[in-house]
N, C-alpha and C positions, 0 to 999 in steps of 0.2 A: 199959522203963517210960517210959523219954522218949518215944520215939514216940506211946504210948498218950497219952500228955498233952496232944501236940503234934494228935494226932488229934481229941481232944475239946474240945482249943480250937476249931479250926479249924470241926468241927461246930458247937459253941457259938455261934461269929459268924458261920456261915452260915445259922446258923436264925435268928437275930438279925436279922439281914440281911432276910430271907425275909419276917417278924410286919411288920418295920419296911413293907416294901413292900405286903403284903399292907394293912397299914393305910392307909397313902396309897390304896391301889386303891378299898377298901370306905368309908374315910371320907366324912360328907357335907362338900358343900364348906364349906369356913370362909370368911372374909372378911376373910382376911390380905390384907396390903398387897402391893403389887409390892416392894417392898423385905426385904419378909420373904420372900416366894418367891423372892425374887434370892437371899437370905442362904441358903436352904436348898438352892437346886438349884447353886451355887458350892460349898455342904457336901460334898453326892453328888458332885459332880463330882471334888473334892478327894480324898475316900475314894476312889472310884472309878480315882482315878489310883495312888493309894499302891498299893492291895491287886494291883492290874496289876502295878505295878515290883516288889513281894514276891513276884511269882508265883504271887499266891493266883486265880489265874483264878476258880472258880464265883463267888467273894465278888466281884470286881471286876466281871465282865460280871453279875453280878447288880445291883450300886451304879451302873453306866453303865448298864444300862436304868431304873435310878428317876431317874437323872439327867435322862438324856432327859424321859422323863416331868416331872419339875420343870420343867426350862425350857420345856417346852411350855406346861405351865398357866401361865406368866412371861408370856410371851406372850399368852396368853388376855386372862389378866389386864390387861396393858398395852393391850390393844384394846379392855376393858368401859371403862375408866377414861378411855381417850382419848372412845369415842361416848358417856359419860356429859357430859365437860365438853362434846361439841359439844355434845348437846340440852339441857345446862344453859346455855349460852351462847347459844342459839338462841332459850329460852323468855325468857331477861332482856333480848333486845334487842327481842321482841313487845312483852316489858310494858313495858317503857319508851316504846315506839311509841308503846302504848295509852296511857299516863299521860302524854306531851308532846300528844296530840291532844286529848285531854279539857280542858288546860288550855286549849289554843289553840280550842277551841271556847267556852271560858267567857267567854271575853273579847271575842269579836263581838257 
């Protein structure tokens, strides 16, 4: 009877496992922060490590490929955010161009 238990768990959180990934995979993207995708793919990585040293191998090489997968889009992430602030930083030192010449033309 223990066995059978021990079974059904284990199924239980490997199907768990599974919806949780399969959702990441199908979900549209959201417009979490780097610090939230930090916070979750540190999650995975953590689960992923536990379920290893318990020897639950499918659950764990299941949780280290959503891992992976997390810090990847970490990454993504952190590359939108860094060429957002260049072209925002790029477009405020134009305008400013534009607005110091405009005045410097009022004044001849």
């Amino acid at each position: 009877m223990r066995s059978v238990n021990r079974s059904l768990t284990r199924l239980s959180v490997f199907g768990l496992i599974c919806a949780v990934i399969a959702g990441l995979l199908t979900a549209p993207p959201a417009s979490a922060s780097v610090s939230g995708r930090r916070t979750t793919a540190a999650a995975l990585t953590g689960l992923a490590v536990y379920h290893l040293a318990k020897g639950h191998y499918p659950e764990g090489l299941a949780l280290g490929g959503a891992s992976v997968y997390a810090w990847g889009k970490v990454s993504e992430k952190k590359k939108e955010e860094r060429a957002r602030r260049y072209r925002y930083a790029k477009h405020s030192r134009r305008s400013s161009q534009r607005v110091c010449h405009k005045h410097h033309s009022h004044r001849h």
